[in-house]
C-alpha positions as CSV (number, residue, x, y, z in Angstrom):
1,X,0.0,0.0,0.0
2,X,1.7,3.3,-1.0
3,X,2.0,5.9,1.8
4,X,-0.2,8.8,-0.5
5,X,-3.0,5.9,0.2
6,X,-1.9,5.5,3.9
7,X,-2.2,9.4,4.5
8,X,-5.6,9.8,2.4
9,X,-6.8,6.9,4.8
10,X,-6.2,8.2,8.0
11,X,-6.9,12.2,6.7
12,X,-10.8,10.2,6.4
13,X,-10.3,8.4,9.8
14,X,-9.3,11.7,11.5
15,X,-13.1,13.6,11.5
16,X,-14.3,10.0,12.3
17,X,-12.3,9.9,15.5
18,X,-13.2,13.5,17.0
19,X,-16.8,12.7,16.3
20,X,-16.8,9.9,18.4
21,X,-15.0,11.7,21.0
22,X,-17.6,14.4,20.8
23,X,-20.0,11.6,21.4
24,X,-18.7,10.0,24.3
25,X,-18.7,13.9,26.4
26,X,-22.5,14.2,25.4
27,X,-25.1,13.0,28.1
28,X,-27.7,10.5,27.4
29,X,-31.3,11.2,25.9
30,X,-34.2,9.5,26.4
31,X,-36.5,7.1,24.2
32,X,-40.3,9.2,24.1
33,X,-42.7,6.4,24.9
34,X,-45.5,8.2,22.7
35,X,-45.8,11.6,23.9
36,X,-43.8,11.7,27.1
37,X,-41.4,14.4,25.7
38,X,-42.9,16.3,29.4
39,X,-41.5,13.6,31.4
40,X,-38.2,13.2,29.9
41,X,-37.4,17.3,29.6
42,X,-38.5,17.0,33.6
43,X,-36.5,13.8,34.3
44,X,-33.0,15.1,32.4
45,X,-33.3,18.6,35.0
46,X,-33.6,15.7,38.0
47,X,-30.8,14.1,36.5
48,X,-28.3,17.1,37.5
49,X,-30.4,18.0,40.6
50,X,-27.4,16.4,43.0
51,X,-29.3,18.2,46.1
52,X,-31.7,15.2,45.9
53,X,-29.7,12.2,44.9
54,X,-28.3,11.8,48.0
55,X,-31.6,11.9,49.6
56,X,-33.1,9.2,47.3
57,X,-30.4,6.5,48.6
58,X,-31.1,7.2,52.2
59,X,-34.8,6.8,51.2
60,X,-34.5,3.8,49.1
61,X,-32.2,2.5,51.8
62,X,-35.0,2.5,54.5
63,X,-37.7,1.2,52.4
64,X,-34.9,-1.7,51.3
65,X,-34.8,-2.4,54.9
66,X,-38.8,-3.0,55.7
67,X,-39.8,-4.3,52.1
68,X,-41.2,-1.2,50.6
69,X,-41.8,-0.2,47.0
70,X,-39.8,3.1,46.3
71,X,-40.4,5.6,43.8
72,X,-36.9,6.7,45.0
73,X,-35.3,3.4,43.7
74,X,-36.5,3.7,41.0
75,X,-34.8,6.9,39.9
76,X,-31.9,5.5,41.4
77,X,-31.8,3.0,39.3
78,X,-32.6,5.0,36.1
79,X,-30.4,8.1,36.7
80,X,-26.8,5.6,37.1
81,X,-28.4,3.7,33.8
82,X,-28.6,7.5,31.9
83,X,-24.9,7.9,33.1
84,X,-24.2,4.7,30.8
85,X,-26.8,4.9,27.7
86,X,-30.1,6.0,26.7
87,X,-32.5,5.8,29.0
88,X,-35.9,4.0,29.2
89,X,-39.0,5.6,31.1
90,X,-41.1,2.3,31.1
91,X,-40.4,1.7,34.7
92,X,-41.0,5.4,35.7
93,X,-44.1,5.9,33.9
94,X,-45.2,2.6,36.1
95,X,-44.3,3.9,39.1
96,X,-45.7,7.3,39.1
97,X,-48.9,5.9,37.6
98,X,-48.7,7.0,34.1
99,X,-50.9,4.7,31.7
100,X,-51.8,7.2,28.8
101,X,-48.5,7.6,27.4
102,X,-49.9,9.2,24.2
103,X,-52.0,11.4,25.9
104,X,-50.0,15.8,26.2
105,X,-49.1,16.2,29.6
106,X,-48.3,19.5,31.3
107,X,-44.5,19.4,32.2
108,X,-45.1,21.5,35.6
109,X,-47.5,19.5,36.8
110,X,-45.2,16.0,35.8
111,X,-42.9,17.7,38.1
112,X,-44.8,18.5,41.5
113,X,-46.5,14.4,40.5
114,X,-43.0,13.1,40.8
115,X,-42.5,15.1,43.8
116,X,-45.4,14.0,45.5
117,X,-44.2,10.2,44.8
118,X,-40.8,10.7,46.2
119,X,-40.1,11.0,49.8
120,X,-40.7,13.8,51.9
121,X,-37.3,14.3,52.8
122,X,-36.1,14.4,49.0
123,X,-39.2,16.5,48.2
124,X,-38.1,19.2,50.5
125,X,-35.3,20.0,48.1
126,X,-37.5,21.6,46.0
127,X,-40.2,22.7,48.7
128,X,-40.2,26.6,49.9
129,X,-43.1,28.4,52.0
130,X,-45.2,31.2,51.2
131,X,-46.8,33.8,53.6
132,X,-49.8,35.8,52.6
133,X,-51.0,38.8,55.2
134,X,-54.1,41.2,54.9
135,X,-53.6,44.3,56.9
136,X,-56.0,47.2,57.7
137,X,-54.7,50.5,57.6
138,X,-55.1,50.7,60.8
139,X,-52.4,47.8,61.1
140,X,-54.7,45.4,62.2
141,X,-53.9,41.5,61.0
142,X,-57.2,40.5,58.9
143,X,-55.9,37.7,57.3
144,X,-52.9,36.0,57.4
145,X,-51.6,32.4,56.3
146,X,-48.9,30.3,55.5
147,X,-48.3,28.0,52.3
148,X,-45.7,25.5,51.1
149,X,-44.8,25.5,47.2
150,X,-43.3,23.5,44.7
151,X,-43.6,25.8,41.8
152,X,-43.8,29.8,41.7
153,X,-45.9,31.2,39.1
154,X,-45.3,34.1,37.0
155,X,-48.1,35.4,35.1
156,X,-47.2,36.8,31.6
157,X,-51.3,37.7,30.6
158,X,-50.5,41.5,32.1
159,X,-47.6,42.1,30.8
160,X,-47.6,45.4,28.9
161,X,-43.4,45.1,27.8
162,X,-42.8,43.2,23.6
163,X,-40.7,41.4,26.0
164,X,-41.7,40.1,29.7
165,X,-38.8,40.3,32.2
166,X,-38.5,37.7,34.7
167,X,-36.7,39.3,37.1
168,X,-39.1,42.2,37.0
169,X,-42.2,39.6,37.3
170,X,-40.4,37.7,40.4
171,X,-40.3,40.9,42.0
172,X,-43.8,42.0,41.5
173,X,-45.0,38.7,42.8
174,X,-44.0,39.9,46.4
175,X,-45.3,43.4,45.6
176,X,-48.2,44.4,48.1
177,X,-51.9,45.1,46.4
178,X,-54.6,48.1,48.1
179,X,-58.1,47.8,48.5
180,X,-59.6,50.7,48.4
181,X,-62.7,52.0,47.4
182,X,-65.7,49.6,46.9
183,X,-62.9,46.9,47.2
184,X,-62.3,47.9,51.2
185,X,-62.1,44.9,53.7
186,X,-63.9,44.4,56.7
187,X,-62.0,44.0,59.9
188,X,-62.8,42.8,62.8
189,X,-61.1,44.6,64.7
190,X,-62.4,48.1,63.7
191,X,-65.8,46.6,63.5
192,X,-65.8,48.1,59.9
193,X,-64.4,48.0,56.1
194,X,-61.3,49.7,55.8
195,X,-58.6,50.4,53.2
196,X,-56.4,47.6,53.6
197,X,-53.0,46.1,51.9
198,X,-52.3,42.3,50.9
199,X,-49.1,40.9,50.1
200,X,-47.0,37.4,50.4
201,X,-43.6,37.0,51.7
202,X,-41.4,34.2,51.1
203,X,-40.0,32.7,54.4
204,X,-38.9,29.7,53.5
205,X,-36.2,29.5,50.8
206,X,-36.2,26.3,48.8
207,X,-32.7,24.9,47.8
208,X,-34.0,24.4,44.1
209,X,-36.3,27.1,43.3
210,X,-38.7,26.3,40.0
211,X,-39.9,29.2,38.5
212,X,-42.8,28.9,36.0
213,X,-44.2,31.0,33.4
214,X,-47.5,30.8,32.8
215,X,-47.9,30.5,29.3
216,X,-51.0,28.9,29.5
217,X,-54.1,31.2,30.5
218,X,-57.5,31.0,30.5
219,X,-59.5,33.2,28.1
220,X,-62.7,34.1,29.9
221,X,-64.2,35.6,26.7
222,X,-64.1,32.0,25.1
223,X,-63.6,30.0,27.9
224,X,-60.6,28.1,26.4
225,X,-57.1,28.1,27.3
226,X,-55.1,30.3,25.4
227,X,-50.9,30.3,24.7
228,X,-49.1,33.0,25.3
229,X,-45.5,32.7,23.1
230,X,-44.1,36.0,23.7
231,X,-40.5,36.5,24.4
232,X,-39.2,36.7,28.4
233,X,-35.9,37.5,29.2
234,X,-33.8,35.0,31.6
235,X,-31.7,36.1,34.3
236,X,-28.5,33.8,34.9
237,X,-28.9,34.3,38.5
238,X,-32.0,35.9,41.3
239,X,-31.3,37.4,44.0
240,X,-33.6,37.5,47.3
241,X,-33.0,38.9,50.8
242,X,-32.0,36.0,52.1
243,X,-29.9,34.2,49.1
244,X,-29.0,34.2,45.9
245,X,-30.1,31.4,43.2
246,X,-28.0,30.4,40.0
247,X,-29.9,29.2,36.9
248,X,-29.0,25.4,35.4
249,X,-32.1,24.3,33.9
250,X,-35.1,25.5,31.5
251,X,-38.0,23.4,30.2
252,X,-39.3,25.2,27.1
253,X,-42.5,24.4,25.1
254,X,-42.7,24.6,21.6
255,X,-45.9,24.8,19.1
256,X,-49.4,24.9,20.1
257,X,-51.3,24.3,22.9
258,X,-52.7,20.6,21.9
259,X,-49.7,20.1,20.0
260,X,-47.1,20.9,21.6
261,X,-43.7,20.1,22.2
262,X,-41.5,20.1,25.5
263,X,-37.6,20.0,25.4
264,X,-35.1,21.0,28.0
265,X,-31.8,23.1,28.0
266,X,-29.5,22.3,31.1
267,X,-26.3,23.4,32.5
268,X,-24.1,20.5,33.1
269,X,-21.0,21.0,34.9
270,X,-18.5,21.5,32.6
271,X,-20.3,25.1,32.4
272,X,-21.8,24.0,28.7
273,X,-25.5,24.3,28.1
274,X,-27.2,21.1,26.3
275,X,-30.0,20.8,24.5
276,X,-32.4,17.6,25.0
277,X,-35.2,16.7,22.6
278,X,-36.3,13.2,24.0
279,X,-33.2,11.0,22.4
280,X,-31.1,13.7,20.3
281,X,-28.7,15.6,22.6
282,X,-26.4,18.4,21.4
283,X,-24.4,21.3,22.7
284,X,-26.8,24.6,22.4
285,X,-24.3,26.4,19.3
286,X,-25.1,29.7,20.6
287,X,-24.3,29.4,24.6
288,X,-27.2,31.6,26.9
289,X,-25.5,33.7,28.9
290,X,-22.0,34.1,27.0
291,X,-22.3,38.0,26.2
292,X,-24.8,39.0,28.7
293,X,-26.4,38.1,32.1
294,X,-30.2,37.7,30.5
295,X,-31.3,34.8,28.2
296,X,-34.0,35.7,25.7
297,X,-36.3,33.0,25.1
298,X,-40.0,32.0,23.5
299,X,-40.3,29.2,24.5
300,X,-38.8,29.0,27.9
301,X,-41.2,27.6,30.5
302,X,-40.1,26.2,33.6
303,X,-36.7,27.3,34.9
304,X,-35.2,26.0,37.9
305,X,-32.4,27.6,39.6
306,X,-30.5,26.2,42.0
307,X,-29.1,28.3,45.8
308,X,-25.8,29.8,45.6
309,X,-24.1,29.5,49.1
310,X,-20.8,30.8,50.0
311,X,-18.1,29.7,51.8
312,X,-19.2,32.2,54.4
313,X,-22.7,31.1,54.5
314,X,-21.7,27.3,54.8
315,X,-20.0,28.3,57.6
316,X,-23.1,30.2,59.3
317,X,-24.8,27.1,58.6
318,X,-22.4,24.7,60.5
319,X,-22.4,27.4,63.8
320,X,-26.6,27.3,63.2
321,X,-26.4,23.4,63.6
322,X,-23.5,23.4,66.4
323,X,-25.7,25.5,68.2
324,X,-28.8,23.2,67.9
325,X,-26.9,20.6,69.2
326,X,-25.5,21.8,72.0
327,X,-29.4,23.3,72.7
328,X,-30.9,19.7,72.3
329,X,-28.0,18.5,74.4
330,X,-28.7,20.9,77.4
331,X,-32.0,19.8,77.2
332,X,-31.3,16.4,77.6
333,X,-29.0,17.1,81.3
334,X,-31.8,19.3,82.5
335,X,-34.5,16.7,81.9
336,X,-31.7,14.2,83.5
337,X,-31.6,16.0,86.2
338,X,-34.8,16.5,86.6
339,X,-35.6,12.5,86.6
340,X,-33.0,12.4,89.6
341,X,-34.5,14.7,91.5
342,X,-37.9,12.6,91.4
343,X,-35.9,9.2,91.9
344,X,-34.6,10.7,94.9
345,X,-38.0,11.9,96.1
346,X,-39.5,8.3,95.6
347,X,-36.6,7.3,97.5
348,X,-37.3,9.1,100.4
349,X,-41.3,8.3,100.2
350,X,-40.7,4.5,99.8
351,X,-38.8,4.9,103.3
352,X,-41.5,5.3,105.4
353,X,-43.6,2.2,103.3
354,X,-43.2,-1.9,104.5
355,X,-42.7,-3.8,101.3
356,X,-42.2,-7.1,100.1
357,X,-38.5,-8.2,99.9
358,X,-38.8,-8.9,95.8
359,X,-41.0,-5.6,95.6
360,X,-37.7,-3.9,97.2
361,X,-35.4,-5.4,94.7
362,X,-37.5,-4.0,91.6
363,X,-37.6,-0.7,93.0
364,X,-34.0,-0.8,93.7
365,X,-33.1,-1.8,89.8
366,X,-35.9,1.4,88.6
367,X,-33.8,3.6,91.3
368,X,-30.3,3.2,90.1
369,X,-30.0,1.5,87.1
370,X,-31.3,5.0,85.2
371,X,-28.9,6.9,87.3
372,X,-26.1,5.0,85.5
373,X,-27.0,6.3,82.5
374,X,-26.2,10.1,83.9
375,X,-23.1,12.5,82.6
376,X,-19.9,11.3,84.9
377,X,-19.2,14.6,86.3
378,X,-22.1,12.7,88.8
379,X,-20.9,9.6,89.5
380,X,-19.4,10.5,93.0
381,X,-22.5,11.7,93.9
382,X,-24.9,9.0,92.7
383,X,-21.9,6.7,94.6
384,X,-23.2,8.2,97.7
385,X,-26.8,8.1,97.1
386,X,-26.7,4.5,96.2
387,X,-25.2,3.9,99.3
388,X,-27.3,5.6,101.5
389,X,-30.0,3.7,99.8
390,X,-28.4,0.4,100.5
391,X,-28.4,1.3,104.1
392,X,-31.8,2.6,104.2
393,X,-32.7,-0.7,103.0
394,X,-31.0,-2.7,105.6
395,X,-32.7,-0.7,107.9
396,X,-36.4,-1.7,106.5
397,X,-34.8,-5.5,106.5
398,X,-34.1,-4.6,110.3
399,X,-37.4,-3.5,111.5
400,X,-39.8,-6.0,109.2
401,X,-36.8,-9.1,110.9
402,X,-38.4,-7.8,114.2
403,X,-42.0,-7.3,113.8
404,X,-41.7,-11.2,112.0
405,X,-40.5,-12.3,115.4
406,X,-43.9,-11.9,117.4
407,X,-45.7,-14.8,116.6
408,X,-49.7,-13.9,115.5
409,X,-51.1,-17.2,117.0
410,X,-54.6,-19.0,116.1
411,X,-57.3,-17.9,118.8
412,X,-57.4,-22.0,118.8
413,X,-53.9,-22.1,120.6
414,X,-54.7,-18.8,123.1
415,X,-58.0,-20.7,124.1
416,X,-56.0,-23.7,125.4
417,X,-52.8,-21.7,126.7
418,X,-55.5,-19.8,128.7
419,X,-57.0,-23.2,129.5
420,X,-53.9,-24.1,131.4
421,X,-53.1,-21.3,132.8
422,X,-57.0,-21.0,134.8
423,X,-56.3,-24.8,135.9
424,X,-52.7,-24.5,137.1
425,X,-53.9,-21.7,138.9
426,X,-56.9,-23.7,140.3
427,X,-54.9,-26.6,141.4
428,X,-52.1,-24.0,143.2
429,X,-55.1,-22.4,145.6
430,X,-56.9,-25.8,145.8
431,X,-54.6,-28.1,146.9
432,X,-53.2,-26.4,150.2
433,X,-57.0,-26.1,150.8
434,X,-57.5,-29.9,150.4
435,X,-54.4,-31.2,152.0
436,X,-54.9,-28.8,155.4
């Protein structure tokens, strides 16, 4: 074989070879079952949400333990099989109850249905709190509740901007509304309507915050649902007043309400956004965020950002749980001490009772076998009251060792002993008598 031939050859095997290594870096899609492209754009965000892997195994690990069906395991299970190939749903569809698997589903509500399948603890991840207050302007409390949430939704139907910003729109959510006019509110308080304000406040802060845009309204006119496909610009990162959140995953919905289309566009973390559309994967040619700090977007629907905690905040995080501890654990000596205090008491009552010798024993074991279990900064002293309460007992042995002594005879036996007695007396006053 000539070497021109040779070189031509491996010129053709060259692009062949950095394809495949292209390949190999690429994550995994996922086979659509029908029309489960909702539940694959949902599962592939799971798949890089490490906040509740973690969780799963402890859950799955439990239910291992006492024989119980996991919906935990089971996402085990698929998640380390997408690491390897593409992935099947068949098992996940199963186990969250799925049986129409060419019937449109809504993505955000696939998401809070897995969520409410998993376990609590994993669920939490995602889980943040809401509280709603009505005020009078008086400052009186008319209403006020509080409200976990899975998913926060941002309505686009008011929007009066070409383009809707999300930032802007996660503000307004917390912005307080007036009643005023012939919308007062009556308080009970006042005894009257007044002008009042209503707002929410977030005090929970989820570690996985899901933001979702409500393309989908209601139009009262026709009472039908309507989509809304106008542009919304992204923000990389939110920032709250109590922490900030960093965006690594979007669902987005393409084409028309009934016929739809959902992919999803995730971070991974070799900082390169991906694009998934059920089993094609490929690296999004135009990164978001590369030139500016907003992501514009049509289709964007759900986008879940994840908290961003520095080192200083882990740190006031450790102090917050060190100082738990050591509250739970000064608990624990007061209620200790507390339990002595009443052994010692019963102690002291039980004194002044006659009791069975195996009664004795038994309250001896409840006395000081708990007192055993006390810090050892105590020993000397529970030394001396076990002790005293071995001598105390010695005592009680003492006195019940005499009162045993004095025999309680049968009236039988006094009869006759007082029989004797009458006729040796008898017989001593008679018998001088007789004999003189």
């Amino acid at each position: 074989m000539s070497s021109s031939r040779k070189r031509s050859q491996n010129k053709k095997a060259e692009p062949k070879a950095k394809k495949q290594k292209v390949s190999q870096r690429l994550p995994h899609g996922l086979h659509n079952q029908g029309a489960t492209c909702y539940l694959n754009s949902v599962l592939q965000v799971l798949s890089v949400t490490r906040e509740i892997h973690d969780r799963f195994e402890t859950a799955a690990f439990i239910c291992r333990q006492e024989k119980l069906e996991s919906t935990d395991q089971e996402l085990i299970n698929f998640f380390q099989n997408l690491k390897k190939e593409t992935g099947e749903t068949g098992d996940i569809t199963k186990s969250l109850g799925i049986e129409n698997v060419y019937q449109q589903r809504d993505a955000a509500e696939c998401l809070e249905l897995i969520l409410s399948k998993i376990s609590r603890n994993a669920s939490e991840v995602f889980q943040g709190q809401l509280t709603y207050t009505t005020k009078c302007s008086r400052g009186h409390i008319i209403n006020e509740e509080t409200n976990p949430f899975w998913t926060l939704p941002l309505s686009l139907k008011d929007t009066h901007e070409e383009t809707f910003s999300v930032e802007n729109g996660f503000n307004t959510f917390f912005q307080s509304k007036l009643f005023n006019g012939d919308n007062m509110v009556h308080c009970n308080d006042c005894k009257e309507k007044r002008e009042a304000e209503s707002g929410c406040q977030m005090v929970v802060f989820p570690l996985i915050l899901t933001l979702l845009l409500k393309r989908f309204e209601l139009d009262y006119n026709t009472k039908t649902d309507v989509k809304s496909s106008c542009s919304v610009d992204v923000p990389r990162a939110l920032q709250t007043q109590e922490t900030g959140y960093d965006l690594y995953g979007m669902v987005n919905h393409t084409g028309s309400l009934r016929g739809g289309h959902y992919t999803a566009t995730i971070l991974y973390d070799d900082n390169t956004w991906y694009g998934f559309d059920d089993t094609s994967v490929h690296e999004v040619e135009k990164q978001p965020f590369a030139e500016t700090g907003t992501y514009n977007s049509s289709a964007a629907y759900l986008l879940v950002y994840r908290a961003s905690k520095s080192p200083t905040d882990e740190d006031e995080q450790s102090d917050s749980i060190l100082k738990q501890v050591k509250a739970k654990k000064k608990k624990s000596d007061k209620s200790g001490e507390q339990r002595l205090k009443e052994m010692q008491r019963e102690m002291r009552d039980a004194e002044h009772d006659v009791v069975p010798s195996f009664l004795e024993d038994t309250i001896q074991e409840d006395v000081y076998v708990p007192q055993q279990t006390q810090n050892t900064n105590n020993s000397a002293t529970q030394q001396m009251k076990m002790e005293e309460g071995h001598k105390n007992k010695a005592d009680r042995n003492s006195r019940k060792l005499c009162q045993s002594s004095i025999c309680k005879l049968h009236p039988f036996w006094i009869a006759l002993i007082v029989f004797f007695l009458v006729v040796v007396l008898v017989l001593v006053i008679a018998l001088p008598i007789v004999y003189a």
